[in-house]
C-alpha positions, 0 to 999 in steps of 0.5 A, a space after each residue: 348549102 350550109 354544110 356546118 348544120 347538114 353535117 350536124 343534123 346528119 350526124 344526129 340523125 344516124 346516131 354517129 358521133 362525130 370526133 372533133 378531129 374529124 370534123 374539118 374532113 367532114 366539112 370539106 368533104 361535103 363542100 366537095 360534094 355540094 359542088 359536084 351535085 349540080 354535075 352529077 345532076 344535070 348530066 343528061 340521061 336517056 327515058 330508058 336509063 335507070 338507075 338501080 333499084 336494089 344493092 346487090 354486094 358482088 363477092 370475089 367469086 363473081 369478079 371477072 378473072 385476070 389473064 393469069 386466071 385469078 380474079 383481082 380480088 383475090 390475088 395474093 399481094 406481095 
């Protein structure tokens, strides 16, 4: 995979200006990917395994809530 032009080409498909200085991240970024997707892809999976059709976002009211009856999202930090 040539990540230099997927970078460029991604980039410009989606209108988002990429800085100079972010640049090197990017790259290494989408190397780290690229050689992870082989992996994730041939990770068996069952007929009946789908994936998910639809995001749903899931808000801090649908959290499970922690032992002291407060969900992790919404617990005060110090």
């Amino acid at each position: 995979m040539d990540v230099e032009r997927y970078a460029e080409a991604a980039a410009q498909a989606l209108n988002l200006p990429l800085a100079p200085e972010h640049r090197a991240g990017v790259l290494r970024y989408l190397q780290m990917v690229a050689q992870m997707a082989p992996r994730v892809m041939d990770f068996p999976l069952q007929p009946a395994v789908e994936s998910g059709n639809a995001f749903r976002p899931v808000g801090p009211e649908d959290l499970p809530a922690t032992s002291a009856g407060v969900n992790a999202a919404t617990k005060a930090r110090p």
